[in-house]
C-alpha positions as CSV (number, residue, x, y, z in Angstrom):
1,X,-215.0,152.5,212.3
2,X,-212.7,150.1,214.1
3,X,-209.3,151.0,215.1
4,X,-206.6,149.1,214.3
5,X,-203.0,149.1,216.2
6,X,-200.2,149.5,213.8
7,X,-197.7,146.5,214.2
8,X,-195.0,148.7,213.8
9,X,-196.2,150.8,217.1
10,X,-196.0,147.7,219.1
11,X,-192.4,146.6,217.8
12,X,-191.6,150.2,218.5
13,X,-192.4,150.1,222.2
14,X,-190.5,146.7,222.4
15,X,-187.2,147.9,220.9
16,X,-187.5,150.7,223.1
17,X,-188.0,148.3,226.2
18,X,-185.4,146.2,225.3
19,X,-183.1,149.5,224.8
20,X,-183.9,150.6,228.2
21,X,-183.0,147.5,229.5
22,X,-179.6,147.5,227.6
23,X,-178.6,150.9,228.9
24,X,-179.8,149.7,232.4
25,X,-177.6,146.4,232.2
26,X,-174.3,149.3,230.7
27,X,-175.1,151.6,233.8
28,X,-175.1,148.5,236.2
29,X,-172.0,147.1,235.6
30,X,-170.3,150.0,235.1
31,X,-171.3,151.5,238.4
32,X,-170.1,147.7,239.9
33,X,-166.8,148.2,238.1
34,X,-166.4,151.8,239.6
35,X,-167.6,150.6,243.2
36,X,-164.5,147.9,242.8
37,X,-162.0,150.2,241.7
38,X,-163.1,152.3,244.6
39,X,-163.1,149.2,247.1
40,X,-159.7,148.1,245.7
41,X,-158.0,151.6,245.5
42,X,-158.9,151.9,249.5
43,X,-157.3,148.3,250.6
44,X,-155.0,149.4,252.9
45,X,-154.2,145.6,253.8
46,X,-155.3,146.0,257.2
47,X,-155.0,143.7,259.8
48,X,-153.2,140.8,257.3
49,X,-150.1,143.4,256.5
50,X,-150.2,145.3,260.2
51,X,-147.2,143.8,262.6
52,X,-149.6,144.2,265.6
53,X,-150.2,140.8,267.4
54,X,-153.1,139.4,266.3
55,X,-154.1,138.7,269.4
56,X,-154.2,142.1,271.2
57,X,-152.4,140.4,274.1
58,X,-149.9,142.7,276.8
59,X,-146.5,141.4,276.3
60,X,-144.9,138.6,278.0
61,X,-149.0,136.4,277.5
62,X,-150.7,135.0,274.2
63,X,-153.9,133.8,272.9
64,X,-154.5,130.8,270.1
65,X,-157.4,128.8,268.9
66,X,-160.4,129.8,270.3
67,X,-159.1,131.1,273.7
68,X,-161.5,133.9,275.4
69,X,-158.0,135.0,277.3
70,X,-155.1,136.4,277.3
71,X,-152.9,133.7,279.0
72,X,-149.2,134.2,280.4
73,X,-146.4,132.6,278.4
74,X,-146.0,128.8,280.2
75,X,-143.4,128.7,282.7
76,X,-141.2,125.7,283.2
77,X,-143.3,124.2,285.9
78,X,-146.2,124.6,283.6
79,X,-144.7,123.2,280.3
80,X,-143.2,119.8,282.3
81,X,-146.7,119.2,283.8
82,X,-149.7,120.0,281.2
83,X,-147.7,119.6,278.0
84,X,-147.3,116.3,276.4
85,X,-145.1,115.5,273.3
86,X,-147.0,113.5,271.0
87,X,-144.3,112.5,268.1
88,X,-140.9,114.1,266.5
89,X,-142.2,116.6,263.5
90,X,-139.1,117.9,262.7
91,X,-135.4,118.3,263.9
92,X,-132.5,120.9,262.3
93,X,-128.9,121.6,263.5
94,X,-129.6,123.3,267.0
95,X,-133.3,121.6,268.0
96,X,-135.6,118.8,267.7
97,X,-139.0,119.9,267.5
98,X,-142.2,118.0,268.5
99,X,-145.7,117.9,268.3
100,X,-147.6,118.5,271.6
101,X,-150.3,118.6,273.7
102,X,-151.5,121.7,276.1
103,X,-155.2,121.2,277.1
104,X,-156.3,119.8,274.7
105,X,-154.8,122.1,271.6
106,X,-152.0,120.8,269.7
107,X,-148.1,123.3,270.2
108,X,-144.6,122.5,269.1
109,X,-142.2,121.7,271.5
110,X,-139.1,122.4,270.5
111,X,-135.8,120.9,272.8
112,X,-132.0,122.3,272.1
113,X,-130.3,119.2,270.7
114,X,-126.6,120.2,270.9
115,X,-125.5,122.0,273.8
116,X,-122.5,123.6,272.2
117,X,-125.1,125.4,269.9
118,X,-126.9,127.1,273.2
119,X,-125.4,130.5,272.1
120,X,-127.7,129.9,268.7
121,X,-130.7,128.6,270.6
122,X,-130.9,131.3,273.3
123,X,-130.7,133.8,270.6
124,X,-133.5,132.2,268.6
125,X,-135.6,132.3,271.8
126,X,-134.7,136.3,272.4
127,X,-135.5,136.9,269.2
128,X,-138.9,135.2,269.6
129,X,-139.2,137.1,272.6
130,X,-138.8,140.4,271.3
131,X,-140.3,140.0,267.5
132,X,-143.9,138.9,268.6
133,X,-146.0,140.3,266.3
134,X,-148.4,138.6,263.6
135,X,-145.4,138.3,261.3
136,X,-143.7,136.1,263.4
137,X,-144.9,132.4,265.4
138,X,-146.8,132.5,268.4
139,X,-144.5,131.9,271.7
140,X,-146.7,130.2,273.8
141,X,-143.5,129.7,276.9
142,X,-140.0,128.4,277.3
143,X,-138.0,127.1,279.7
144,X,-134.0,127.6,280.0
145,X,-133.4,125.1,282.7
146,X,-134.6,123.0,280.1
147,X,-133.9,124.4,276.9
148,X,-137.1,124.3,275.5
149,X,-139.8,126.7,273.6
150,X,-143.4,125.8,273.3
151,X,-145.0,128.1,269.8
152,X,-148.3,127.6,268.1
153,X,-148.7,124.7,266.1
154,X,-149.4,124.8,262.7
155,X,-150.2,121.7,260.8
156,X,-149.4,123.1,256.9
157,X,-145.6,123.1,258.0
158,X,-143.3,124.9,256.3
159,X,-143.3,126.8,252.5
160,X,-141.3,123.5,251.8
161,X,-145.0,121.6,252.0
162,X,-146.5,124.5,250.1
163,X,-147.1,122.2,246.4
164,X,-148.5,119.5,248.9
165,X,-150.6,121.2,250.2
166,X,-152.5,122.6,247.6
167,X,-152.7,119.2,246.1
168,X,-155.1,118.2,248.8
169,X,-158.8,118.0,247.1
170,X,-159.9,120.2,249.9
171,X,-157.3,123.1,249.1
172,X,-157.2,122.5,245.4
173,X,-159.7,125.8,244.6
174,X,-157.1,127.7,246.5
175,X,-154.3,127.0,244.2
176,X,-154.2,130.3,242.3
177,X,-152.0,133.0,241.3
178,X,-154.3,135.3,243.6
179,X,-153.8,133.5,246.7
180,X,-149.9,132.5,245.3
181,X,-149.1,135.7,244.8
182,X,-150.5,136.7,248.5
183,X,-148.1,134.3,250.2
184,X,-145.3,136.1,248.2
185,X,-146.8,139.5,249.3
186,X,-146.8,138.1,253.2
187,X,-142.8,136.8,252.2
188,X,-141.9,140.0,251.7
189,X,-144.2,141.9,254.0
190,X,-142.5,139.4,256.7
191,X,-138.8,140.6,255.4
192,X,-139.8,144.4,255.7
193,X,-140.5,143.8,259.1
194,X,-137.4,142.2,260.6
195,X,-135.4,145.1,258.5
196,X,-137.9,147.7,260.5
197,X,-138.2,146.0,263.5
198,X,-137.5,146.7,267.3
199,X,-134.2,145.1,267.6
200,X,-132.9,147.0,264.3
201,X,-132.8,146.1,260.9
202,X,-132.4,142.6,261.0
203,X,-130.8,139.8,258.1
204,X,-132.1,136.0,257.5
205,X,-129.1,134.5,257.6
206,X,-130.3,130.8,257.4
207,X,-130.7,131.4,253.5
208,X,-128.0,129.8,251.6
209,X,-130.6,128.3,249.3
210,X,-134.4,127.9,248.7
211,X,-135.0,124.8,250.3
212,X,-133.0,126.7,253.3
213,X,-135.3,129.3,253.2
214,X,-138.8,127.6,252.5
215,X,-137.8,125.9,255.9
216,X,-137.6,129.4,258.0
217,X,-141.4,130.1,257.2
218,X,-144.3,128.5,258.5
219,X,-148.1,128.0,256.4
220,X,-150.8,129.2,258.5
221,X,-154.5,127.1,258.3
222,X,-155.8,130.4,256.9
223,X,-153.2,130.6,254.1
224,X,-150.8,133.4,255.9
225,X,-147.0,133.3,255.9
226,X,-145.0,133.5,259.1
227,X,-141.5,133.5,260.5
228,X,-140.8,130.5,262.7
229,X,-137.1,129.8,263.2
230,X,-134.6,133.0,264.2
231,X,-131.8,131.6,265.5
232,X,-129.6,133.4,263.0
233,X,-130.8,137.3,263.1
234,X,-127.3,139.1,263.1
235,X,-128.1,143.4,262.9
236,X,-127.0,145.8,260.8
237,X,-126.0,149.3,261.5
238,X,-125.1,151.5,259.1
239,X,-124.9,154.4,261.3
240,X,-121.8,152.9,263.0
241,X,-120.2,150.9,260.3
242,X,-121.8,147.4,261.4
243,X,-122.2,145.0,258.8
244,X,-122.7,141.3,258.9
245,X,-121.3,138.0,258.1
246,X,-123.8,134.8,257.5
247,X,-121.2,132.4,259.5
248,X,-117.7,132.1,258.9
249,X,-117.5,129.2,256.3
250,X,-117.1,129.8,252.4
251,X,-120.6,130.4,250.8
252,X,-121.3,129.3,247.0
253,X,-124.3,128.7,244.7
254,X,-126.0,130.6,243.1
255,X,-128.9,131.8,244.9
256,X,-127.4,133.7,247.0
257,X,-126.3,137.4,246.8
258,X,-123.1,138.2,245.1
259,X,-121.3,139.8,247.7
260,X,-121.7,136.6,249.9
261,X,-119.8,134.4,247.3
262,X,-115.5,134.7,247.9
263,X,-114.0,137.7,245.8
264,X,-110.8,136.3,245.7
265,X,-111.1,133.9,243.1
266,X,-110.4,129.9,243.4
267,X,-106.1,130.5,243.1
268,X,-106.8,132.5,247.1
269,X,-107.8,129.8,249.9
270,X,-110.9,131.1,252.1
271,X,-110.1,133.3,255.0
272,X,-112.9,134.7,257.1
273,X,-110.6,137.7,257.7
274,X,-110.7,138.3,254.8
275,X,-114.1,138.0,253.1
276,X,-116.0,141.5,253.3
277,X,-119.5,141.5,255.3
278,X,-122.1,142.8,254.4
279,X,-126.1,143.8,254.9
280,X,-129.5,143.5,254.8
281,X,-129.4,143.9,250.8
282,X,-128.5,140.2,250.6
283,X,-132.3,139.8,251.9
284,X,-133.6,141.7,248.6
285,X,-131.1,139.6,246.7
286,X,-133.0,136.6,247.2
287,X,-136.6,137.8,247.1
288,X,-137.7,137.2,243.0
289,X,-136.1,133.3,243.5
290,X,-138.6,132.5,246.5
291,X,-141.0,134.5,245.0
292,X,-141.0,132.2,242.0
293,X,-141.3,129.2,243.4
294,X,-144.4,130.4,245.5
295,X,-146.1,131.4,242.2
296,X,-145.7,128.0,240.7
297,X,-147.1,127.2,237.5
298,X,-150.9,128.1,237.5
299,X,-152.8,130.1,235.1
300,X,-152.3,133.8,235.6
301,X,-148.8,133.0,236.9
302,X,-146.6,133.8,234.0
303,X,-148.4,137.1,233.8
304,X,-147.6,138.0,237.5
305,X,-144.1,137.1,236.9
306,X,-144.5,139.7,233.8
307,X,-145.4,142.4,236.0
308,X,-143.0,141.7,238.7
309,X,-140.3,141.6,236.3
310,X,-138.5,145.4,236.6
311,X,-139.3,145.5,240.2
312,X,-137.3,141.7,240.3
313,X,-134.4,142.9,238.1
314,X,-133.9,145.9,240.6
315,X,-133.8,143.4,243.2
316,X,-131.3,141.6,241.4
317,X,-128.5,144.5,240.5
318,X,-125.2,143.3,240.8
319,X,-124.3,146.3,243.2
320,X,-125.9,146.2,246.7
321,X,-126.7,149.5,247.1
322,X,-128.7,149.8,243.9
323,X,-131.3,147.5,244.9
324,X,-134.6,148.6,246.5
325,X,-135.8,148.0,249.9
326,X,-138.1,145.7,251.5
327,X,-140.2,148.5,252.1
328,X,-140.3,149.9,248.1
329,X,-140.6,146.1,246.9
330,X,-143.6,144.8,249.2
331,X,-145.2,148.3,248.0
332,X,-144.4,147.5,244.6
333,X,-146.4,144.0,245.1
334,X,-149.5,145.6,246.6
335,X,-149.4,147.9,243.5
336,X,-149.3,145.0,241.1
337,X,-151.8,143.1,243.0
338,X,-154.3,145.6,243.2
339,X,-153.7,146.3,238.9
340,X,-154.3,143.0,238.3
341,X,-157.4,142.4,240.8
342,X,-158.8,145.4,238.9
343,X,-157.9,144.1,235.6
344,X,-159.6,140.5,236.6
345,X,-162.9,142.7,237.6
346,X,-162.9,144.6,234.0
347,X,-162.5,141.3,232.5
348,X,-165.7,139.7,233.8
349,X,-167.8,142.8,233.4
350,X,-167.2,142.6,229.6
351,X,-168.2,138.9,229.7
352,X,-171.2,139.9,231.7
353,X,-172.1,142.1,228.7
């Protein structure tokens, strides 16, 4: 007698298939989403976060571009022979700063413009001496005779050309709160290390507003924030009672820290004697304002600025000594940054199931 199959045998075997394959698809993604929480749990933010030059170079010689070579910093011979100003790029109180040539690879050139601000410009140049690291601009040479420094050019410009840049077609899939919110993280990283570094613990004092401070850090082509002008890098030293001043003229607005504005009301006339210094804290003061701006308004933005919020009103206490420092706010960052990358990765393993 002939043998028939039963249909329901054969639907049997299929559902069965099809629930392997389910449970398979499940034990997939969820071993991805363990392998990223792993991955993301271990970022240690290497070499973007470390303040070793980038270039491995001894002191006192750099290396840019595609350069084999460690290559001494330019001496003055050097810079009036085989560099070439091209056109003015830029030009502040103390300098004028220029666009140049040096075989072939494009510098800035930057020339003291008032001599009765040489106190300011040699200090700027020390500092750039001193503060090499991948946190700060690349000195390429100077020259005192001639009162010039030669750095690494960087066509993005300044934070100040930040929205322009990203409206270029080419950089438009850039513009996102990931890579926003890591130009705030290298902000911050950068601020940690002038309050750690070498020379002591160190205060931006060209900050009086945002524009101000946009303009003291430079856009790297691979979307990295740097220091570029430190001509006003007064230290702090709380161990002997050293505090600071940011000039000696009245400072208002209200973007900068409290304890800068005059405490003696409008009825007293402004007397530097008078005014109280103070330290690094005005720094921390002013970090959730240019951190705001750097976010701009893209999707996912609002939600960073949710996450950020206590860490931003500790930053913003009234009382000096009650804020956090750089150190405790840049970890504070990497925390949220990582909690949201993981958060992203959960996300689109649901939509993949």
């Amino acid at each position: 007698m002939e043998r028939r199959h039963h249909p329901f045998n054969s639907r049997g075997g299929s559902w069965n298939c099809l629930l392997l394959l389910f449970f398979l698809l499940i034990f997939t993604a969820v071993i991805i989403n363990f392998l990223l929480y792993v991955y993301l749990d271990q970022i240690h933010w290497p070499s973007r976060y470390s303040s070793v030059d980038p270039s491995n170079c001894p002191h006192g010689s750099f290396r840019m571009g595609k350069m084999k070579n460690c290559n001494p910093w330019l001496s003055c011979d050097m810079i009036r022979k085989e560099v070439h100003k091209i056109k003015l790029v830029g030009e502040g109180a103390i300098k004028k700063v220029y666009l140049a040539e040096w075989k072939e690879m494009k510098v800035a050139l930057s020339q003291l413009t008032q001599p009765e601000l040489l106190d300011d410009f040699a200090h700027g140049l020390q500092m750039l001496k001193t503060l090499q690291s991948r946190h700060v601009v690349t000195l390429l040479g100077y020259c005192d005779e001639d009162h010039t420094i030669l750095t690494e050019y960087h066509p993005f410009g300044s934070l100040r050309d930040l929205d322009k840049t990203f409206a270029l077609p080419k950089y438009q899939s850039l513009n996102t709160w990931q890579t926003r919110f890591r130009l705030a993280i290298d902000y911050v990283s950068v601020i940690n290390y002038l309050q750690s570094s070498p020379l002591g613990l160190l205060v931006m004092c060209d900050s009086n507003d945002l524009t101000k401070v946009l303009s003291q850090y430079l856009l790297t082509s691979d979307f990295q924030v740097i220091a570029n002008d430190l001509d006003a890098l007064p230290a702090v030293d709380k161990d002997r009672g050293v505090l600071i001043k940011c000039g000696h003229r009245e400072i208002t607005g209200d973007f900068v820290a409290p304890e800068q504005l005059w405490p003696h009301g409008s009825d007293v006339e402004f007397s530097d004697d008078l005014m109280p210094a103070y330290d690094e804290k005005t720094d921390i003061w002013k970090i959730p304002a240019v951190t705001d701006h750097l976010l701009g308004h893209v999707a996912g933005s609002d939600l960073v600025r949710f996450h950020l919020f206590d860490i931003h009103a500790e930053c913003n206490k009234k009382n000096p000594s009650e804020r956090p420092s750089a150190q405790i706010v840049l970890e504070s960052y990497r925390r949220i940054y990582t909690l949201l990358m993981k958060d992203m990765a959960i996300s689109e393993t649901r939509k993949m199931l």
